[in-house]
C-alpha positions in Angstrom: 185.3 80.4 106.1 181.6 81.5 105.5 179.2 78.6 104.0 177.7 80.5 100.6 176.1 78.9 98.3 177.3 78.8 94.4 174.6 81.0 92.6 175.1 78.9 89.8 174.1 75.6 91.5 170.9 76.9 93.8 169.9 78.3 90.3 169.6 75.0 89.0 168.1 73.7 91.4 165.8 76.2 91.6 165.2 75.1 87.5 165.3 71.3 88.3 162.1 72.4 90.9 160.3 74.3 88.5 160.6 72.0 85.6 159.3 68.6 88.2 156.6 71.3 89.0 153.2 70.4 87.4 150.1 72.1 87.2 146.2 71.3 86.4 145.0 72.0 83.2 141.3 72.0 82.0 141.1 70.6 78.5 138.4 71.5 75.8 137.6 70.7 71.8 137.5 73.1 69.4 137.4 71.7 66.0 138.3 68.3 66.5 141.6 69.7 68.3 142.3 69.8 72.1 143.3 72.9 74.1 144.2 73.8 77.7 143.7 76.2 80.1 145.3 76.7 83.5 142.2 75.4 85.9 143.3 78.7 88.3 141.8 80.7 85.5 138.7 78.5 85.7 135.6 80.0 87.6 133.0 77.5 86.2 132.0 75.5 83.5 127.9 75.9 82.2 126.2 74.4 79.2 125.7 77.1 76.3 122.1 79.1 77.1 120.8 82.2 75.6 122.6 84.8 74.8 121.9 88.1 75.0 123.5 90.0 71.8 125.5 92.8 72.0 125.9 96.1 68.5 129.3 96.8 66.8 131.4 94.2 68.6 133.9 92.1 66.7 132.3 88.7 65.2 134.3 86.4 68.2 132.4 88.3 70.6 129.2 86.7 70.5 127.1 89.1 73.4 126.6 88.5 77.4 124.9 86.1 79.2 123.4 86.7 83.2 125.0 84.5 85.3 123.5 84.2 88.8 123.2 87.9 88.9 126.2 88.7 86.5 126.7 90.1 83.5 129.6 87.7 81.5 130.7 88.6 78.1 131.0 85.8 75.9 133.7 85.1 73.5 133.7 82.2 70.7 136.9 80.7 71.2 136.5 78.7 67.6 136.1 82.6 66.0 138.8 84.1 68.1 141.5 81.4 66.7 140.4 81.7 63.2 138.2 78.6 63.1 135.1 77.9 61.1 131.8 78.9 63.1 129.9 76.1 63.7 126.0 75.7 65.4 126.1 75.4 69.1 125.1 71.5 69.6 124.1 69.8 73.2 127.9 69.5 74.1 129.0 73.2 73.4 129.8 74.8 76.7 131.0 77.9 78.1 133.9 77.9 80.1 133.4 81.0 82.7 137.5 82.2 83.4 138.5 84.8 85.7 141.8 87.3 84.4 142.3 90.1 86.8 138.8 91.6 87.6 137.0 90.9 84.5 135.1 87.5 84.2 134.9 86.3 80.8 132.8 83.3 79.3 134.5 81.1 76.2 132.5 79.2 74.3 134.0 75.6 73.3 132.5 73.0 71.3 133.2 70.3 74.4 134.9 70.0 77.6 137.2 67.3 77.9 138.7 66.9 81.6 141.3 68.7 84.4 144.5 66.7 83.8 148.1 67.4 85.3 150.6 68.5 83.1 154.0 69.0 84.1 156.2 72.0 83.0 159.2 69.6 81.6 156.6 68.3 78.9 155.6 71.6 77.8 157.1 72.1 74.3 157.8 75.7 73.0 155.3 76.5 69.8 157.2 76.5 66.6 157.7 79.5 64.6 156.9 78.3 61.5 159.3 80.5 59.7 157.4 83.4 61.2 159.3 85.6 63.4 156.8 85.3 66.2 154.8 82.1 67.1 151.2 82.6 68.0 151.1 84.9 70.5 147.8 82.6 71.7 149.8 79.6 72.2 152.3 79.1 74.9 153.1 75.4 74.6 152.3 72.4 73.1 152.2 69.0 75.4 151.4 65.3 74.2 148.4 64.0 76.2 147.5 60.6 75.5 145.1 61.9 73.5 147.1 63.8 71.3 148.5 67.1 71.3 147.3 69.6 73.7 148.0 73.6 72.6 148.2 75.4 75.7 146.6 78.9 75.4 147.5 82.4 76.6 144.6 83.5 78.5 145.3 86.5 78.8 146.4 87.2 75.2 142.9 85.5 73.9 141.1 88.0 76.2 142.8 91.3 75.6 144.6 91.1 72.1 142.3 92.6 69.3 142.6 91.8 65.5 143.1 95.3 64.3 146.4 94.8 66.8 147.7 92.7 64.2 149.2 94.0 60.9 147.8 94.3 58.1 148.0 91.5 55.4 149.3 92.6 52.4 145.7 92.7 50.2 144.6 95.2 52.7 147.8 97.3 53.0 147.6 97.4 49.0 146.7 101.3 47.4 146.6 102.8 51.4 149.2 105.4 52.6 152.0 104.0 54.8 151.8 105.7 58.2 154.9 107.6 59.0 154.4 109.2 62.1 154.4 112.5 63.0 
């Protein structure tokens, strides 16, 4: 008699693993409201410095900075998640992140800490009667203190507004699009 394994049980225990897994999180402010980002996607954190503004780029994208030699493109993170601008005070920082090959600065309006947060506590987002939650949110966790929304870094880096439908004000008196 050969000694397999159930597929059903080394699948859970492959979940069980994966759930008691944790990872490190750096935790910022934006708006009075704390976010996370995985601290692998983290190249540096600097205070906010002069920034060197770019033409015809979307409002988040607030221009570049040099950084030891490097041109980093900067996006406020309060603008990109639909949040009131605000003047950058003596705690606003940029937090320098890596995705693939392109290095990209996001300005916060504080860092907070790197803190450990375990898969099992990650809640999914609600969908708030939507039929997709934010795609910029991919969990919420309780930290003591308060809720944490975990973000997509990716989807914050590469997702544009005009990718998102139109609301319907602006769809109003235009031509629906059929296709060819």
């Amino acid at each position: 008699m050969s000694n397999n394994l159930n597929p059903v049980s080394s699948l859970t225990a492959g979940n069980a693993a994966k759930l008691n897994s944790s990872e490190k999180y750096l935790t910022f402010y934006i708006d009075r409201q704390i976010f996370a980002i995985p601290s692998s996607q983290v190249v540096e954190i600097v205070r906010i410095q002069a920034i060197t503004l770019m033409p015809k780029l979307p409002p988040y994208v607030k221009g570049v900075i040099n950084l030891r030699g490097k041109i980093v493109p900067l996006i406020d993170l309060r603008l990109k998640l639909s949040k009131p601008e605000l003047e950058y005070g003596e705690q606003t920082s940029i937090v320098v992140t890596q995705w693939d090959d392109a290095i990209i600065g996001l300005i916060v309006d504080s860092v907070d800490d790197v803190t450990d947060i375990a898969v099992a506590d990650v809640n999914e987002t609600p969908s708030l009667g939507r039929e997709k939650s934010n795609p910029f949110v991919t969990g919420i966790v309780t930290l003591s203190k308060g809720p944490a929304l975990l973000l997509n870094l990716k989807r914050i880096l590469t997702e544009n507004e005009d990718e998102h439908p139109q609301s319907k004000e602006d769809a109003e008196g235009q031509p629906e699009d059929k296709g060819a």
